[in-house]
C-alpha positions as CSV (number, residue, x, y, z in Angstrom):
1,X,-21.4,-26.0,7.7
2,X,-20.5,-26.0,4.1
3,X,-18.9,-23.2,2.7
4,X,-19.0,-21.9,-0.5
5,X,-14.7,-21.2,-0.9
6,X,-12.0,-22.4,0.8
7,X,-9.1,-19.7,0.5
8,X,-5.5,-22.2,0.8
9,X,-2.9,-19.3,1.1
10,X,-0.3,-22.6,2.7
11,X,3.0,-21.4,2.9
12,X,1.9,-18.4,2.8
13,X,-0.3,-16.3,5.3
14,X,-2.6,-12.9,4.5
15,X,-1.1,-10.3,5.7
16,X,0.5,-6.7,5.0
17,X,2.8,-7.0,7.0
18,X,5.6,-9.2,6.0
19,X,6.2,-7.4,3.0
20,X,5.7,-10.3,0.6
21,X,3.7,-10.3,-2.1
22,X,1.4,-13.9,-1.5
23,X,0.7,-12.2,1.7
24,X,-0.6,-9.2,0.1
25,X,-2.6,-10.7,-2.5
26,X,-4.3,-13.3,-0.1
27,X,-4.9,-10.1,2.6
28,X,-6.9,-8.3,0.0
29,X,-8.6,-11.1,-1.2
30,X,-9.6,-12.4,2.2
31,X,-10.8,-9.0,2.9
32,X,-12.6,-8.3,0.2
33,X,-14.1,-12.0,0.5
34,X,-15.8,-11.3,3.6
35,X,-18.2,-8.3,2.3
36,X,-18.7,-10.2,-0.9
37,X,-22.0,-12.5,0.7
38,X,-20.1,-15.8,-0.2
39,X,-18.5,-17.9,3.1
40,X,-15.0,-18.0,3.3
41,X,-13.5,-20.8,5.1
42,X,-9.6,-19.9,5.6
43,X,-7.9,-23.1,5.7
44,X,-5.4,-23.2,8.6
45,X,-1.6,-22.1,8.0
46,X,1.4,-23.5,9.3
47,X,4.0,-21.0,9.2
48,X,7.3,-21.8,7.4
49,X,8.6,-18.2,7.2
50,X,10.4,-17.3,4.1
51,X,11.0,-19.4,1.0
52,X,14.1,-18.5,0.0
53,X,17.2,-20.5,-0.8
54,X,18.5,-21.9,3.2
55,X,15.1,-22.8,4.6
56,X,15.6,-26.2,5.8
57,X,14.0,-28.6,3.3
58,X,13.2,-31.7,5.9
59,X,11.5,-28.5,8.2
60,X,9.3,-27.5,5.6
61,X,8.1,-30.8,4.1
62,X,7.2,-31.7,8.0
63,X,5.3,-28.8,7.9
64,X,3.4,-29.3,4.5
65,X,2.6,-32.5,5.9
66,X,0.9,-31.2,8.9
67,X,-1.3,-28.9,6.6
68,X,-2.2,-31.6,4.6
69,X,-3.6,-33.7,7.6
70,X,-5.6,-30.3,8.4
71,X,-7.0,-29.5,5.3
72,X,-8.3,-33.2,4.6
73,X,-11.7,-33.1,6.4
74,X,-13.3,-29.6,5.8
75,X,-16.0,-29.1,3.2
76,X,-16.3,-26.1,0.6
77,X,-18.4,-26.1,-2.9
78,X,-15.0,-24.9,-4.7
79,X,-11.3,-24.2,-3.5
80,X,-8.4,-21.4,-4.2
81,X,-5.1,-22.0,-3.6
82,X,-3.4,-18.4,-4.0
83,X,-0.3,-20.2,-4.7
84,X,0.8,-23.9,-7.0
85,X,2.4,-24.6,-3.4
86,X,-0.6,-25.0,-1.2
87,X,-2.6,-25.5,-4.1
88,X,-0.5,-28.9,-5.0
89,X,-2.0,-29.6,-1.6
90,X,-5.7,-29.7,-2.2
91,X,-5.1,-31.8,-5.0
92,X,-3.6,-34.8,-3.2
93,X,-6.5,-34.0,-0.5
94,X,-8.8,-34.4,-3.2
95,X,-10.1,-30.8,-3.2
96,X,-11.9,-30.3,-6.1
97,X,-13.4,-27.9,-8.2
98,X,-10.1,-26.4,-8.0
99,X,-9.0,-22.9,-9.0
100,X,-5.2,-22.5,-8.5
101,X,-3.2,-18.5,-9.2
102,X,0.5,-18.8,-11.0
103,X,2.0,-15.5,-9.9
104,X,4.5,-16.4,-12.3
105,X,6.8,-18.3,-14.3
106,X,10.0,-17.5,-12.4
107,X,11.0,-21.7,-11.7
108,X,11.1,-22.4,-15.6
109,X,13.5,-19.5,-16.2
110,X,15.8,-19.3,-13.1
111,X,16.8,-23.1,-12.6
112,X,18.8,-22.6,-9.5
113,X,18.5,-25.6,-7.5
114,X,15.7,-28.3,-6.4
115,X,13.4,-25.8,-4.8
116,X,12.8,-24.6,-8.5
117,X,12.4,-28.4,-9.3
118,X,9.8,-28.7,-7.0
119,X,7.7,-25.9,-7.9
120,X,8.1,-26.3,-11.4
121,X,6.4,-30.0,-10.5
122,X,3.6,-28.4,-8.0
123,X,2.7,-25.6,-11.4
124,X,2.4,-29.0,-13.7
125,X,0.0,-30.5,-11.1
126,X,-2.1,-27.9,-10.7
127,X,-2.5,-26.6,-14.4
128,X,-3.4,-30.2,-14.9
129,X,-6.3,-30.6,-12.4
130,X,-7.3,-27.3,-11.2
131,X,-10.4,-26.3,-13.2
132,X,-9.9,-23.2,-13.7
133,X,-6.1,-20.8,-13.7
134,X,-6.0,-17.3,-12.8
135,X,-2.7,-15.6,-14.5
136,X,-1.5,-12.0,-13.1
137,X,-0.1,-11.1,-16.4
138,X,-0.4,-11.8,-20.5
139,X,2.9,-13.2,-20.2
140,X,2.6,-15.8,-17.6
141,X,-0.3,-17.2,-19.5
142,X,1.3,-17.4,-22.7
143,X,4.2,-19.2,-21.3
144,X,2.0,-21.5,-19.4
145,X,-0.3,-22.5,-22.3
146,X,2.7,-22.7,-24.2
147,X,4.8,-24.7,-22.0
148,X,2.5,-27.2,-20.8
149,X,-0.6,-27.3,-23.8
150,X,-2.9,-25.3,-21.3
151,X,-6.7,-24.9,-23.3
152,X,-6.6,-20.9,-23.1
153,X,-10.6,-21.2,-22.0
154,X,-9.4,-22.4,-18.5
155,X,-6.9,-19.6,-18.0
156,X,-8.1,-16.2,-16.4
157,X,-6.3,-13.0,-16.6
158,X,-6.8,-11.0,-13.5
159,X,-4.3,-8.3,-12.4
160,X,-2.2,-7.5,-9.2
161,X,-3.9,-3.9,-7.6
162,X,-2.5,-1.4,-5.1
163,X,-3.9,0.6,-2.5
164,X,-4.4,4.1,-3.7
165,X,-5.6,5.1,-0.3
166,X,-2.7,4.0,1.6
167,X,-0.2,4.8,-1.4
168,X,-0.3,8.6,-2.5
169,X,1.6,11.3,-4.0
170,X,3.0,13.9,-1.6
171,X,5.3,16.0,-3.5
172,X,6.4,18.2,0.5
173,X,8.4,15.3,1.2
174,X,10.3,15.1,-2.1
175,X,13.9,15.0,-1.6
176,X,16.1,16.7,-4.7
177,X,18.4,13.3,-5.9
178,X,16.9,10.8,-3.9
179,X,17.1,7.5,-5.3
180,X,14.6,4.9,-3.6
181,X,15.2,0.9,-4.2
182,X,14.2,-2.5,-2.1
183,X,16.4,-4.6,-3.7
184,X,17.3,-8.5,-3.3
185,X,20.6,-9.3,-2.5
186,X,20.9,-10.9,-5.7
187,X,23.1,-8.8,-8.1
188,X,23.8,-5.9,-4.7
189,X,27.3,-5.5,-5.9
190,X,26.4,-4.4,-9.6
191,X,23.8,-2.3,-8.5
192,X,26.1,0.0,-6.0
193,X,28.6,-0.2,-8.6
194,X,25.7,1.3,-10.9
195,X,24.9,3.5,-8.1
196,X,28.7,5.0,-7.6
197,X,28.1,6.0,-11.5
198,X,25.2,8.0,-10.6
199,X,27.3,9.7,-8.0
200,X,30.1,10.7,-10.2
201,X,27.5,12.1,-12.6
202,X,25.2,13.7,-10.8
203,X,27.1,14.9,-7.3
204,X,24.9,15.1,-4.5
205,X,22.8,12.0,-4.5
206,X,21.3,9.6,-2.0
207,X,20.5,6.4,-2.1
208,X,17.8,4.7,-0.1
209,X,18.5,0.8,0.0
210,X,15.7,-1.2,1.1
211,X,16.7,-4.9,2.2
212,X,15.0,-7.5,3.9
213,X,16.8,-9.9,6.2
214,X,16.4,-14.2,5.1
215,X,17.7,-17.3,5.5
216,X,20.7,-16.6,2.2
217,X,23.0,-14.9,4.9
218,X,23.0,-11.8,7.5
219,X,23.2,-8.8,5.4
220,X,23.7,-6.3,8.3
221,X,27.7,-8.0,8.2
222,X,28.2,-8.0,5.0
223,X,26.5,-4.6,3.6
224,X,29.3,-2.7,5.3
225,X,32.0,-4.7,3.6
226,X,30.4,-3.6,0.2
227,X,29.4,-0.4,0.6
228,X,33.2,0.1,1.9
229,X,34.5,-1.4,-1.3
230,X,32.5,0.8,-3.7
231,X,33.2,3.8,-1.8
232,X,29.9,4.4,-0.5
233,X,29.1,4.6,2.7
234,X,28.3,8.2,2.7
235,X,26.0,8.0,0.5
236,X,23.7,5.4,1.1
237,X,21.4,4.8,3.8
238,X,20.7,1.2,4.0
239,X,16.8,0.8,5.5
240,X,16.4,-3.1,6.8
241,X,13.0,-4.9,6.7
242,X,11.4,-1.7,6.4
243,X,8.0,-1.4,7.7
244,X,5.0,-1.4,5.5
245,X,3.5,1.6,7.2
246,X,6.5,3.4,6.3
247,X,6.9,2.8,2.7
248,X,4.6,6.1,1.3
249,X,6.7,8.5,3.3
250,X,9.8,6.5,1.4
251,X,8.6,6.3,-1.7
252,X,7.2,9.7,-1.6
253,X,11.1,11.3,-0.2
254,X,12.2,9.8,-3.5
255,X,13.0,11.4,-7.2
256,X,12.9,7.8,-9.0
257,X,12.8,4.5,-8.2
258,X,14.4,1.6,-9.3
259,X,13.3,-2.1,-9.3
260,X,17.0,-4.0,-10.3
261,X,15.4,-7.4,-10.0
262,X,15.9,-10.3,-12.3
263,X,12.6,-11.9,-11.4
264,X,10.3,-9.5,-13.5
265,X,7.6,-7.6,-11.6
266,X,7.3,-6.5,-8.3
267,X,4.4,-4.8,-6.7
268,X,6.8,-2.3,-4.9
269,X,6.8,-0.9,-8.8
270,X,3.0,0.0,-8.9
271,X,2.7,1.4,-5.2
272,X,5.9,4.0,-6.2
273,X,3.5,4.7,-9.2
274,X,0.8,5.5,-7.0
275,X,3.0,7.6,-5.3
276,X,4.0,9.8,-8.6
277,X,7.4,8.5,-8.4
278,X,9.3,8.0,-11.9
279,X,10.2,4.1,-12.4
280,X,13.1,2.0,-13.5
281,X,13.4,-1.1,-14.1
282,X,14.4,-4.7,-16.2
283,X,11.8,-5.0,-19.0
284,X,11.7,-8.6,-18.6
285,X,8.8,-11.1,-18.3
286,X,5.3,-9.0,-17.2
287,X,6.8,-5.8,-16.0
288,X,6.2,-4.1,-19.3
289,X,2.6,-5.0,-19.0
290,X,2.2,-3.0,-15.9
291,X,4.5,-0.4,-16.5
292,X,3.7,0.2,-19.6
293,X,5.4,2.9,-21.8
294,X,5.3,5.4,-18.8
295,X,8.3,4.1,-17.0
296,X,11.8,3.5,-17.7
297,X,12.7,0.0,-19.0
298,X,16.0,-1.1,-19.4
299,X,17.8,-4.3,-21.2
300,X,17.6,-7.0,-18.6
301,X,21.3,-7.2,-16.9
302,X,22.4,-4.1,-18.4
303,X,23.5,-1.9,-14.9
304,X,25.5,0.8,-16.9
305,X,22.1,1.5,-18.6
306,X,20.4,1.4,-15.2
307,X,22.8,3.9,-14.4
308,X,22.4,6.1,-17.4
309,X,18.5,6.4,-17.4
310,X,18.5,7.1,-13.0
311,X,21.4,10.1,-14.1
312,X,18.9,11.3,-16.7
313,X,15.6,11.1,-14.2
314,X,17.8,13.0,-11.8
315,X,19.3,15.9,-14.2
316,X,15.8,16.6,-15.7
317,X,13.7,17.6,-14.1
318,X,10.8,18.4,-16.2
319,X,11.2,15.2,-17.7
320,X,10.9,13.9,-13.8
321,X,7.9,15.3,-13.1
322,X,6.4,14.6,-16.6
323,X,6.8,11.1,-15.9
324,X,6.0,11.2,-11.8
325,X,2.6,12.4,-13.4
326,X,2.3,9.5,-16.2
327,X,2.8,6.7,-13.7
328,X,0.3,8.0,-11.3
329,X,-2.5,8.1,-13.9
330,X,-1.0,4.5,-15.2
331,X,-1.5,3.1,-11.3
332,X,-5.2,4.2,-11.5
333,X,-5.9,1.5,-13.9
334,X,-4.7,-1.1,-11.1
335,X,-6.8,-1.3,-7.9
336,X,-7.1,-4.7,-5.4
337,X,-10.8,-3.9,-5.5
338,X,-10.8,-4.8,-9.3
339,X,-8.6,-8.0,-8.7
340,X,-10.9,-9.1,-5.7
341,X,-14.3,-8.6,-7.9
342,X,-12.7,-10.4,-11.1
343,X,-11.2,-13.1,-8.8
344,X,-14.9,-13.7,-7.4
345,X,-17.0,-13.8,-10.7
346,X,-14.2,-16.7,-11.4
347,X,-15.7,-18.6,-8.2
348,X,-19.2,-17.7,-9.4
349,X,-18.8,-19.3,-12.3
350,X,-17.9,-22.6,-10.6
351,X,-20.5,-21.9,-8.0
């Protein structure tokens, strides 16, 4: 049997689960692909775990090579790889027509190591043969057309959602001067230091630290060492790999919070939104475009501002709830069941 898509989420797998954001999107899609009348055939996944900086290099390209032998043979009228990654894939298997989605432009800006290389190559590849390239932001696309001469007619704008059902405002378990973050490890020590600020400031604050565990090093030794150095142990409760049935009643304990990554946006931002929480974070790359001008954006790298707005959210509190109330009506304009239609008229159109 031939079916009309191919769904290639290789490395990554649908599910919410994990907490990543690939597994989210292809979770949604896949979900929403199997009431949409069109045959999904979900190529087989061979899990790598987390991409991060430590995963062993020989490991993985073992286990890209095993995917490709698997996706070789089956047949589908047109292909998705929800990532360049796996998408790279179906191009050297000869997949074709081809629609790849660039989440972002991250490997051209932060030029850590090869791993960036790499997927810097796997974007090139697949902006030059897929036919078709769904963008999650303005910015990405810009950039890409940009960057690498893209014709704008092949690139399609379609934007991350949240789940409005499962993310909700519940204002009885609001905590007064609560500060909610999952943050990346990346930066931690200017970010408590930012957070000891607040404390000065304000008094009786809290912070809730979100942290997922990965290959870069065991956090659960060395949080203690920094929360000892910046004099905060009492004052922050540090929540590991938290699950995702748990994050409304975190979000939702909160009075603001802040996203203090580098790497632009992060859905974490729209499902506090949906929760009426007040947002901070970097306005860098496409979180501006999501946020818009009800949260809080600060200068990229500048942690004293960070500081300064999270003091301000905390102290005023009309201006708190003012802007818990403008991010949940901003949120409303994102939903997965919009990305999953727009994502599908884009395989109609091949079709």
């Amino acid at each position: 049997m031939m079916h009309d898509v191919g769904l290639i989420a290789f490395p990554w797998r649908p599910s919410l689960h994990s907490g990543r954001g690939h597994d989210t999107y292809a979770y949604h899609l896949l979900r929403h692909l199997s009431v949409s009348g069109l045959s999904v055939k979900e190529f087989p996944n061979v899990s790598v775990g987390q991409l991060q900086q430590g995963v062993n290099k020989f490991d993985y390209a073992v286990k890209e090579f095993l995917f490709l032998s698997k996706v070789l043979y089956p047949k589908a009228k047109m292909y998705h790889g929800i990532s360049p990654l796996g998408s790279k894939t179906a191009v050297v298997a000869g997949k074709h027509p081809l629609i790849t989605t660039i989440h972002d432009a991250i490997p051209y800006f932060h030029r850590r190591d090869v791993r960036q290389a790499y997927e810097r190559k796997c974007i090139e590849v697949c902006c030059d043969r897929s036919e078709e390239i769904i963008v999650s932001s303005l910015f990405t696309g810009s950039f890409l057309k940009k960057e690498l001469q893209l014709d704008p007619r092949r690139i399609r704008l379609v934007r991350y959602g949240v789940d409005h059902k499962f993310f909700f405002r519940n204002r009885s378990k609001r905590q007064n001067r609560t500060v909610f973050s999952i943050a990346r490890w990346n930066d931690m020590g200017q970010f408590l230091n930012a957070f000891r600020t607040v404390r000065k400031e304000v008094g009786n604050v809290r912070l809730l630290l979100g942290l997922k565990n990965s290959n870069d090093g065991d956090y659960r030794e060395q949080m203690p060492h920094l929360l000892e150095k910046y004099d905060l142990k009492d004052s922050v409760d540090v929540l590991y790999d938290i699950p995702v049935a748990r994050l409304p009643y975190y979000y939702n304990m909160a009075d603001v919070y802040v996203s203090a990554s580098v790497g632009g946006f992060s859905l974490t931002l729209l499902e506090a939104m949906a929760c009426g929480v007040p947002v901070i974070a970097f306005g860098l790359f496409d979180v501006p475009e999501y946020v818009g001008k009800v949260g809080v954006l600060v200068k990229p790298g500048d942690f004293q501002e960070l500081a300064d707005e999270m003091i301000h959210l905390l102290v005023d509190a009309t201006l708190n709830e003012k802007l818990g109330d403008l991010c949940h009506h901003r949120s409303l304009d994102f939903s997965w069941e919009k990305m999953c239609s727009e994502t599908i008229e884009c395989y109609k159109n091949l079709l």
